[in-house]
C-alpha positions in Angstrom: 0.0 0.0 0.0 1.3 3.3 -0.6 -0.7 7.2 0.8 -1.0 9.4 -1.8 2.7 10.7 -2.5 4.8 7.7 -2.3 2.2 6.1 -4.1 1.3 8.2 -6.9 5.0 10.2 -7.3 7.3 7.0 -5.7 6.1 3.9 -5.4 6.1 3.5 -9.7 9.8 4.4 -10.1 11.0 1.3 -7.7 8.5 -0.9 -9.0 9.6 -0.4 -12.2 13.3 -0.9 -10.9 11.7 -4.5 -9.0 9.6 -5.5 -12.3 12.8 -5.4 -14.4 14.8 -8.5 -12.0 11.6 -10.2 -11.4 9.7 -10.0 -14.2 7.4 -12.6 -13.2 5.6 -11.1 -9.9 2.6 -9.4 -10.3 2.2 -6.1 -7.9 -0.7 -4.6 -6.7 -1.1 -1.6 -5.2 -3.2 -0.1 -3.1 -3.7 3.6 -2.5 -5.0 5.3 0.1 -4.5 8.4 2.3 -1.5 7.5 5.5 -4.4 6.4 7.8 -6.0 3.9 5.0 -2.8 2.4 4.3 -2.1 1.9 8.1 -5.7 0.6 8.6 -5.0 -1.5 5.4 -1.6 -3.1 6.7 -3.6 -3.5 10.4 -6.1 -5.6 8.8 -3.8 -7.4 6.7 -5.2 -6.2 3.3 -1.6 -5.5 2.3 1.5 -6.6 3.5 3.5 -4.0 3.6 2.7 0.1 3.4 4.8 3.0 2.4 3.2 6.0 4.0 4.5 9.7 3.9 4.3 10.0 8.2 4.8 7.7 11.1 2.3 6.3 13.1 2.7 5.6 17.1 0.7 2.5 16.8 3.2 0.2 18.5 1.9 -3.1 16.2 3.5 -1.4 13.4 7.1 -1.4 12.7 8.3 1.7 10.9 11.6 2.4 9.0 12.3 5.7 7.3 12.5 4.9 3.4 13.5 8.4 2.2 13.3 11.9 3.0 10.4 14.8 1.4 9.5 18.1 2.0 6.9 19.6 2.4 6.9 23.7 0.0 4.8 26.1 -0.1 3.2 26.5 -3.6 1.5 29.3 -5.5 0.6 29.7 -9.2 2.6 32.0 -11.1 -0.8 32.8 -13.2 -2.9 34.1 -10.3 -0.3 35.1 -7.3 1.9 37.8 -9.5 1.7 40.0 -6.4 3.0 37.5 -3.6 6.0 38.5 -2.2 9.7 36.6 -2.6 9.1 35.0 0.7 6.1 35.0 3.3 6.1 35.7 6.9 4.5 32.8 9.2 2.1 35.8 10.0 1.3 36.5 6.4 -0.5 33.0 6.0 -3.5 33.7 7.8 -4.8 36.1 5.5 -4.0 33.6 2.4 -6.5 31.3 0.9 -5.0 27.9 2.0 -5.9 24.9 0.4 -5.0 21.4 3.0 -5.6 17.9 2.5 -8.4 16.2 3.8 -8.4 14.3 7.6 -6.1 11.3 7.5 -3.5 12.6 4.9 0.1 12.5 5.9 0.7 15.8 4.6 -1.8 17.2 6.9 -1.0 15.8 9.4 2.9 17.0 9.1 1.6 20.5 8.0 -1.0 20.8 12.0 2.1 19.2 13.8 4.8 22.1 11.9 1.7 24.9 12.7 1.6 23.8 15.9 5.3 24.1 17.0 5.2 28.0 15.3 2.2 28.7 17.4 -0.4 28.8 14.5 -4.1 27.0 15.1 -4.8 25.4 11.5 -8.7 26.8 12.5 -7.2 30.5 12.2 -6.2 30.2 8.9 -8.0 31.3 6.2 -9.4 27.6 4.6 -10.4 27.9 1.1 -10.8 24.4 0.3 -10.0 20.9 1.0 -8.8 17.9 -1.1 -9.4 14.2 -0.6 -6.1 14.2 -3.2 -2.7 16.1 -3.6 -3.4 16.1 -7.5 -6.5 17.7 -6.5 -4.8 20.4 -4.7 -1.9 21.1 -7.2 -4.8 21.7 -9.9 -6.8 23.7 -7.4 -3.7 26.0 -6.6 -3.0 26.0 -10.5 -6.6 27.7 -11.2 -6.2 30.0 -8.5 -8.3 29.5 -5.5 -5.5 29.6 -3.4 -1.8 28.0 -1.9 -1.2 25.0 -0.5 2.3 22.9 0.8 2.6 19.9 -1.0 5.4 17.4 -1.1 8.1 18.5 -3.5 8.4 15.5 -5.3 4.7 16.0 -6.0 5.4 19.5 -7.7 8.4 18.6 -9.3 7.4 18.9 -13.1 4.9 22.2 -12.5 7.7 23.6 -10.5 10.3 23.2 -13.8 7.4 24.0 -16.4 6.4 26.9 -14.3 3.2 25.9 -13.8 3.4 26.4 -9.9 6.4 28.2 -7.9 7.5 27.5 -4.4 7.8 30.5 -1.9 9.5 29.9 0.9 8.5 30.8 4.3 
């Protein structure tokens, strides 16, 4: 099982890599947001998950598998006026786009919030995505910014379809 990142902008590259010395296995996988994938490895409905954060349920064991991070994305189209760089305090008057309950990214994005002192209810919520391709396309047509996993953004980012401000 793979959550949405390591499954949709990951997962396929090293499969790939595995398909090509065992030609003969079939894969299957699942994806789900980080808390379907855990609930999915807990049930035994896959055997193993890759999951983009840790959980602290103790029947799991987890190994870090490679590192992400997590930018802050506008579209070039629609934010011409945002500055070089935001202020912490500049984000609660920006229409932010987040991830829907259970993500990873979400999840990582409250906890960072948190230890800066900002309540994820102050902001300034414009919508939210059961998807990370939802959001990128939802940031693309304007309705507002988001943080995304870089390896998400990658190809926007080089075509200049989005553009990461950093904080």
């Amino acid at each position: 099982g793979g959550s949405t990142i390591p499954g949709e902008y990951i997962l396929p590259e090293y499969i790939a890599g595995f398909k090509k010395t065992h030609p003969d296995i079939t894969i299957t996988l699942k994806i789900g947001d980080t808390q379907d994938i855990i609930d999915m490895l807990l049930n035994g409905s896959v055997e193993m998950g890759v999951v983009g954060s840790k959980t602290d349920d103790k029947r799991i064991e987890c190994r870090e598998f490679l590192k992400d991070e997590l930018v802050f994305i506008a579209s070039g189209r629609h934010f011409k006026k945002s500055k070089a760089k935001i202020d912490k305090k500049d984000l609660k008057n920006l229409p932010i786009i987040i991830r829907e309950q259970g993500s990873g990214s979400r999840k990582t994005i409250e906890e960072i919030f948190k230890n800066h002192g900002i309540d994820i209810e102050d902001l300034n919520i414009a919508a939210e995505f059961g998807s990370t391709e939802a959001v990128k396309q939802a940031v693309k047509s304007g309705i507002g910014v988001s943080f995304v996993s870089k390896f998400a953004v990658k190809d926007e980012i080089q075509n200049k379809a989005l553009k990461i401000i950093p904080i």
